[in-house]
N, C-alpha and C positions, 0 to 999 in steps of 0.2 A: 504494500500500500504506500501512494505517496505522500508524502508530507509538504506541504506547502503554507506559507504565508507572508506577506508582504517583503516579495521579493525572495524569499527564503524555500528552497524547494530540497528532498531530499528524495531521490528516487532511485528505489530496489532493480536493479539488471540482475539476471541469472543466468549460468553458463555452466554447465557442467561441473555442477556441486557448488560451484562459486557463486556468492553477491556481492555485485558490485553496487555499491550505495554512492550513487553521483548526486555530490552536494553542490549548491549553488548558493551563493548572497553571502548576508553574514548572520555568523553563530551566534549569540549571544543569551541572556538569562531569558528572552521572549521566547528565540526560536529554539535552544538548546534542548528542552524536553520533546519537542518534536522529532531532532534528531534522537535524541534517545528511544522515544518510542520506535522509531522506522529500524534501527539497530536492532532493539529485542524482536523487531517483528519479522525480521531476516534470520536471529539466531533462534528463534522458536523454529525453523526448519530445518535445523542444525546440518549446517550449509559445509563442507569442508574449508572454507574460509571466507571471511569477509574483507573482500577491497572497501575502501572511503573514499572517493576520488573528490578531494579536495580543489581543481582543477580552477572552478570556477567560484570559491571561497575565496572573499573580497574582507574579511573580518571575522577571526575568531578569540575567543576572552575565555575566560578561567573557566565556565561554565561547558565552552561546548570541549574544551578538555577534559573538565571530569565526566561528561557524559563518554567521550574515546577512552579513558581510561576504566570505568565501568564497563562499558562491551567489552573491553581487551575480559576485563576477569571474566566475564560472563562466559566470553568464547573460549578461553581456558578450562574452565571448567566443565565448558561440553565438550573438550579434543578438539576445538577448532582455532585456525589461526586468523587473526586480522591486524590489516595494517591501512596504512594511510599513504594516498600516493598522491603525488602532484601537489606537493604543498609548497605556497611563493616561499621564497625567499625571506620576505617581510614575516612570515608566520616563524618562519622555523628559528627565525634570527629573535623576534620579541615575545615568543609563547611556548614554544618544545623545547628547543635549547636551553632558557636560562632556566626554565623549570624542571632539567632533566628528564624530560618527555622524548626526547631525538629517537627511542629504539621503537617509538610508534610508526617513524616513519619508513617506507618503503627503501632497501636502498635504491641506489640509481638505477642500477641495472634492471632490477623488476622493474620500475618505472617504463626504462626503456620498451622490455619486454611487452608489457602492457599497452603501452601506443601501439604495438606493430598488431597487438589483435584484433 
């Protein structure tokens, strides 16, 4: 199911066990529960892993972290993996990094990987 709202949209793709969650806008304490819901509603299909595709995230704050950090456990807990891919520059520099959050993100190479699909 998708999640949407002013400007903020978060939508499930599925491929061969995998979802991919393509977020758009920005995250923050409005839209963060939104994202949280669309995550558990991909890990209730206990997916072999979940992508974030952060690509088109223009703003994210402490909020839509702990809801990535939350799914990370959730998907732990069910044997699955997720991570976060395409995340700017601006994000990883003033939100994953200084918070020690960086091993959410995908390395390059899966990134890479990922565009050519």
């Amino acid at each position: 199911m998708a999640a949407m709202l002013d400007g903020f949209r978060a939508v499930p793709r599925w491929s061969d066990g995998v979802a991919t969650v393509v977020v758009s806008g920005e995250i923050d304490y409005v839209t963060a529960p939104h994202l949280r819901q669309a995550l558990d509603d991909c890990l209730a299909r206990r997916p072999r892993r979940v992508d974030i595709d952060f690509r088109e995230v223009t703003f994210c704050d402490l909020c839509g972290l702990n809801a990535l950090l939350r799914a990370r456990r959730k998907a732990r807990a069910a044997g699955s993996g997720l991570r976060v891919l395409n995340v700017s520059e601006s994000i990883d520099a003033h939100l994953f990094r200084p918070l020690g959050a960086g091993d959410l993100i995908a390395p390059k190479v899966a990134r890479a990987d990922r565009l050519a699909d």
